[in-house]
N, C-alpha and C positions, 0 to 999 in steps of 0.2 A: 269538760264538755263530753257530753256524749256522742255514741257514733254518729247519728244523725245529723247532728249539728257540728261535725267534723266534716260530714261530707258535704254537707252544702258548702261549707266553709274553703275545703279544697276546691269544688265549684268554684266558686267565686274568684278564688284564687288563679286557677286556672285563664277566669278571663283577663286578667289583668296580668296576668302572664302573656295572657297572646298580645294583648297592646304594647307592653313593653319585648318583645322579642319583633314584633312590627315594622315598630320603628326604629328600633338599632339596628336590624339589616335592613331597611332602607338606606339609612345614613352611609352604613359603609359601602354600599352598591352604587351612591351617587355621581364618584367618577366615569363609570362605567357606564351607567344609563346618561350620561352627556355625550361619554362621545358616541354609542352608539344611536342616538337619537338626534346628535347637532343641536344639543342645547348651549345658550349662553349661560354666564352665571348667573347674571337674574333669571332668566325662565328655570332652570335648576332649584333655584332655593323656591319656587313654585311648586315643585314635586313635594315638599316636604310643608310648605307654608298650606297648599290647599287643604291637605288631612288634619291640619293641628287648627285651621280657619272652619273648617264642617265642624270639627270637634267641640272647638270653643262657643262656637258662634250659636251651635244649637243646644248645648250642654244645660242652661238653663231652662230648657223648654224641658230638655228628656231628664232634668232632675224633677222638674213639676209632675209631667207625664205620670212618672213613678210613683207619687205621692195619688193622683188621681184615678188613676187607668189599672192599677197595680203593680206590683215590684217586681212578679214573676214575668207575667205576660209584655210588661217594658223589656226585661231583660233576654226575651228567647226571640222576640220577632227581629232586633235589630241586629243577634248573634247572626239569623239567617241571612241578613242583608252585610254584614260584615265578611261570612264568607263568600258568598256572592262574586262582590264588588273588591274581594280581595283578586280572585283569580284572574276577572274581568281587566284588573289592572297589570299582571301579565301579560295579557294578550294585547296591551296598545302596541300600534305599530307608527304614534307619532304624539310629542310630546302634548299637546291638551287630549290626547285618549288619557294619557297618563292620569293627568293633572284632576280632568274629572274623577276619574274613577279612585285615588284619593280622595278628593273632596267626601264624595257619596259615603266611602270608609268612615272618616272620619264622623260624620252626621250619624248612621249607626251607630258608633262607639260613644254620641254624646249621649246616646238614649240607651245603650247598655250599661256604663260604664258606674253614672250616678246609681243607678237603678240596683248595681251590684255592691255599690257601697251602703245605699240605706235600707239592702236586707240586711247586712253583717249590723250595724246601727239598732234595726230596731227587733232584733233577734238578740240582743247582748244587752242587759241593765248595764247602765252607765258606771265607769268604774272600773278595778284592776281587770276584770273578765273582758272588755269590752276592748278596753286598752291594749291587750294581748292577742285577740284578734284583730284586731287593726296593725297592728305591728307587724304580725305573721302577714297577713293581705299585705302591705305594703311591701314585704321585702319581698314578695313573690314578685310582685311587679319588677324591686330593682335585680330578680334573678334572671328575668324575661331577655330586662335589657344588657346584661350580662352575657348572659347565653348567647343573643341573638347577635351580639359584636362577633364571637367566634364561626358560629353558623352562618351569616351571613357574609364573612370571609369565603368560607368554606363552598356555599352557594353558589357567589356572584362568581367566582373560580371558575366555575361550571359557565353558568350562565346568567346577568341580572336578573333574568325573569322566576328565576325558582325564591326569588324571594319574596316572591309574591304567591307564588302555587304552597309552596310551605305550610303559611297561615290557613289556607285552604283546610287544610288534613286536620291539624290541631284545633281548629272551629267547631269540626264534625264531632271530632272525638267530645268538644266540650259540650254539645247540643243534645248527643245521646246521653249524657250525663246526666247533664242538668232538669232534663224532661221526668226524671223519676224523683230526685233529687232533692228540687228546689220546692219548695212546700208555697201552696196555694196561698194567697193573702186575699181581706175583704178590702175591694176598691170600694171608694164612696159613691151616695148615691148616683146616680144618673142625674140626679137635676144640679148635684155641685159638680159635675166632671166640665165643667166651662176652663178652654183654652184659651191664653190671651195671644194669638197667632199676630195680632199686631206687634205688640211688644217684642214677641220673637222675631218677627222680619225686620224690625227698625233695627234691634241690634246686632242682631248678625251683621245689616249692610254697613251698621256704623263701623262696625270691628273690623272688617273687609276694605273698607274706605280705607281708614286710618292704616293700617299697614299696607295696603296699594301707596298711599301718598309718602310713605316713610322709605319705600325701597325705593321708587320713581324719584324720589327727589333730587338723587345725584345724577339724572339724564332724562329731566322732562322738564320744560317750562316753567321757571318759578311758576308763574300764574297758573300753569295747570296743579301743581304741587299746592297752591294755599285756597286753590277752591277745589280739591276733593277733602283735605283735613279740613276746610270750612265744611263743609259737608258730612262728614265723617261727626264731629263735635255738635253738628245742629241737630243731628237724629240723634246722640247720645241724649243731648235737651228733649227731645219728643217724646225717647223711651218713658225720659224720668217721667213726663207728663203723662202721657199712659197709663203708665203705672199706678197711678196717682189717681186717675179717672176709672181704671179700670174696675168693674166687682171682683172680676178674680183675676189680678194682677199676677202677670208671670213673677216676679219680683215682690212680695209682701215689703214695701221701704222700711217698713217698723226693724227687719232684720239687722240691717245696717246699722242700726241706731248702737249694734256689739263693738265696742272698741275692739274685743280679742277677737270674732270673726272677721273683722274688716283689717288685723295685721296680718294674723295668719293667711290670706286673701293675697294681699302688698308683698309678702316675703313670700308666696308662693310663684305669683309672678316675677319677682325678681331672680330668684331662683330656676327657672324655668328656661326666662329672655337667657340668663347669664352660661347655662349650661348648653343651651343648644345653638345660642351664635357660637361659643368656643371650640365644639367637637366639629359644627361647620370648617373651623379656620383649622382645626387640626389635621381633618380627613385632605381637604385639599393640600394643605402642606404638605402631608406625608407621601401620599400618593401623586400630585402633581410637579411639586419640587425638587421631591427627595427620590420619588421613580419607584416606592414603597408599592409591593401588591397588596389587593385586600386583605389578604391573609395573615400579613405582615402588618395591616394599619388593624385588624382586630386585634391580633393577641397583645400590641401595642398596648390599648387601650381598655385590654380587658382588666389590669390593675383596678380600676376605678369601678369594676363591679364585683370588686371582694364585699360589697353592702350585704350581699346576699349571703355569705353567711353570718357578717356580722350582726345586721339590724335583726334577727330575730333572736341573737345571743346575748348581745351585750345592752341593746336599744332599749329594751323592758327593763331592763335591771337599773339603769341610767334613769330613766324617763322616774322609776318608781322612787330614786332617791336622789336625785336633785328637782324632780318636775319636769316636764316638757319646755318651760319660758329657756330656762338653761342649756338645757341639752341643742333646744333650736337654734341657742347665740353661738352656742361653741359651732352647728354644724354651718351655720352660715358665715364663720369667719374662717372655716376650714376652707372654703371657698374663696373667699378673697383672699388668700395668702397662696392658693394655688394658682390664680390667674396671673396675681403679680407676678410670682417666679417665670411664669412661661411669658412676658415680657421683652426681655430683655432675647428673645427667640433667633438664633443664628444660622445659618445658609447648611450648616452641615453637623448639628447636634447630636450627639449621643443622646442612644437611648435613656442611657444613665441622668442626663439633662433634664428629662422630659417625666422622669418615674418620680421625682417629689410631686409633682402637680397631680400626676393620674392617682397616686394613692391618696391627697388629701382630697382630690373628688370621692372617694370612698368614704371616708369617713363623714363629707358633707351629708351624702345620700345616707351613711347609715345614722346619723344625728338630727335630719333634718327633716327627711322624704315623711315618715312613719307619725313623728309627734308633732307636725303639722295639719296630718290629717286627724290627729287626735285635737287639737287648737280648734281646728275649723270647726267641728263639731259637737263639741261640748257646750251642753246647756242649750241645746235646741229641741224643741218641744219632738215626739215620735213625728209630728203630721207634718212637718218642714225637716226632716232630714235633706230627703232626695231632695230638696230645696237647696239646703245649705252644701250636700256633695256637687250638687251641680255649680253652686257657686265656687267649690275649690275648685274644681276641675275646669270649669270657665277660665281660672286665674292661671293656673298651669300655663292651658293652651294658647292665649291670648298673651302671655308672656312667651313661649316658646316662638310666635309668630312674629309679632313684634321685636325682640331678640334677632329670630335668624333677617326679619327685613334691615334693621336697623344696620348689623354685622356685615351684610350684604352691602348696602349703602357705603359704610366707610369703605369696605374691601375694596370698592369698584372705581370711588373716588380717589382712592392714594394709589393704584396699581395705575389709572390713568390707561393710556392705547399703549402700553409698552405688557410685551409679553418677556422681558429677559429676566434671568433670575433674580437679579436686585430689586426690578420692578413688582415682580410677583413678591418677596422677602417682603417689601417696602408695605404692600398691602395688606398681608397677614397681620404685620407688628400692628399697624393700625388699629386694625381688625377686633383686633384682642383688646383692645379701652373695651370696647363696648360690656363686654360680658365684665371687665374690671369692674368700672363704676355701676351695674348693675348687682355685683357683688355687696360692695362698699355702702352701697344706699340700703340691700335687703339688712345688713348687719346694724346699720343704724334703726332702721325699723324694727329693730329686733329688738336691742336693747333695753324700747321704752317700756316692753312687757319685765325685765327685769326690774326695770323703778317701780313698775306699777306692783311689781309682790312685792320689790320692799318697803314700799309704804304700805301695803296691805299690813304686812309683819308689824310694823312700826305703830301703825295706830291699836 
């Protein structure tokens, strides 16, 4: 590669840097921001559910966006609103300041984020060159979230609010960058720039439904519970209809018709739900059970972003001689074999207990994270990239929300009105199914791409 295309490259990289360092010192600051704010544990997993619900919800708008409006100008407008409403979110002084000013974050990042995948996409022919960019971008990200477990230790120490001024600084830094940097691209004409804003508002609320009725279910009225997921499932039908009616469909349906982008999609959401309810039940554990500072629940868990130097060492080298179908089964059963272990979870664990699970998270991420996003993408025409990054990244976020709601639900229902430590114990163990069999199902999903090469092979 040359210089130029190094430095857009680090560009990019750098954003996806700030999203992964974002949201792991969020996650470790979430003790903190409950009690100094009087949050319950439902409105808590709110703080983290509203930025991954913006993200997901609008992600396929800002992958079309990017395809239509351009990749440059998709990507700078929403950095500025990202910083913004990064800092903005420091300064609430009561839990829905919070909550919005996430949301807002996250909806920026949906229109950044694709936008920064399908310049790397259509700046790279398809292939080992492409492959290795995408690899390097991806581990950047798992260095973000790496980093930002120990910094955000570090931070919330001080005070939770610097983990939101933080991103602030690094935004800047990426926005002065990128403005000389990122090379101009030709949007289409003016008369195809048509947005399907319907399509986008039915599924956003559908996705918002569906995970409002999945966490509420364990303390709202059945009846309230099966008519918001009635509702959540009727807009998903109207999308499809939409869609369907629409000229320029948010969604082209033809896309779906890829067996391999619609697993890589399934295993990306399951992988996603399954890591982010588990570090949910971990942070609480450590620091509400075990009386752990944050400082002490990062470098914890910083094991499980040794990714960051592995995925860009050993992940190319793996991906180029077994293929990506492999390397994905291996990272995804790296994952259920780490949840299972932390199972059997006891009132007063050694760390020693706990380090098989956080290292084979590492190896998930470095096996899984990178030649996923290589799956998603592959064999998608240039003008549906940002289509199809928006549809990974859709699945991520909509699996990480869904995840922490569902995790939430069980935690709240086995802990029941008892605050004693058996009670609190009793709710973690629970807890932890969730991200299991979300494990167990990606890994099956996984699989059938292994049949599918070797029948490939075979005929």
């Amino acid at each position: 590669m040359g210089s130029r295309r190094w430095g857009v490259l680090l560009v990019l990289c750098g954003a996806i840097f700030l999203e992964g360092i974002d949201i792991a010192m969020l996650n470790v600051a979430l003790p903190a921001i409950r009690e100094d704010l009087g949050l319950a544990t439902g409105e808590l997993q709110w703080v983290v559910s509203a930025y991954v619900l913006g993200y997901g919800g609008f992600m396929l708008l800002g992958g079309r966006a990017a395809d239509l409006f351009g990749r440059r100008r998709v990507f700078l407008i929403p950095l500025v609103a990202f910083l913004a409403f990064s800092g903005l979110g420091g300064l609430a002084t009561e839990g829905w300041m919070l909550v919005v000013a996430r949301f807002v974050t996250g909806v920026a990042a949906a229109f950044m984020m694709p936008a920064g995948l399908s310049i790397i996409t259509t700046s790279y022919p398809e292939g080992p060159l492409r492959n290795r960019a995408l690899l390097f971008y991806s581990g950047m990200g798992a260095g973000g979230f790496s980093i930002g477990l120990v910094l955000g230790g570090l931070l919330t120490a001080l005070h939770w609010r610097w983990v939101f001024f933080a991103p602030v600084a690094l935004s800047l830094v990426i926005l002065l960058a990128a403005l000389p940097l990122v090379p101009r691209d030709t949007a289409p004409r003016r008369a195809d720039r048509r947005m399907d804003l319907a399509g986008a508002v039915t599924v956003t609320t559908a996705i918002i439904l569906l995970v409002l009725g999945v966490e509420r279910a364990t303390h709202s009225a059945a009846g309230w519970t099966l008519l918001t997921l009635g509702a959540s499932l009727a807009l998903f039908a109207a999308f499809v209809l939409i869609e369907r009616a629409s000229p320029a469909p948010l969604v082209r349906l033809g896309i779906l018709r890829s067996v391999a982008l619609l697993r890589a999609n399934a295993a990306a959401l399951l992988l996603a739900a399954g890591f982010f309810g588990f570090q949910f039940v971990v942070v609480l554990y450590l620091q509400e059970l075990r009386g752990w500072s944050t400082l002490e629940t990062s470098l914890a868990m910083l094991v499980a972003g040794a990714d960051v130097v592995l995925s860009p060492t050993i992940t190319p080298w793996l991906v180029s001689r077994y293929g990506h179908a492999r390397v994905i089964f291996a990272g995804l059963l790296s994952a259920a074999v780490a949840y299972a272990l932390f199972l059997p979870l006891g009132a007063d664990w050694s760390y020693l207990a706990m380090f098989p699970s956080m290292l084979l998270l590492a190896f998930t991420f470095t096996l899984a994270y990178g030649p996923l996003t290589i799956a998603a993408t592959e064999g998608v025409v240039e003008e549906e990239q940002g289509l199809a990054g928006g549809l990974l990244y859709t699945s991520f976020q909509f699996g990480a929300a869904l995840g922490l709601a569902a995790t939430t639900a069980v935690n709240v229902v086995a802990t029941g009105d008892g605050d004693s430590p058996g009670a609190l114990l009793d709710g973690y163990r629970a807890a932890l199914l969730v991200p299991a069999v979300a494990a167990v199902l990606a890994v099956l999903i996984s699989a059938t791409a292994l049949r599918a090469r070797r029948g490939a092979a075979d005929a």
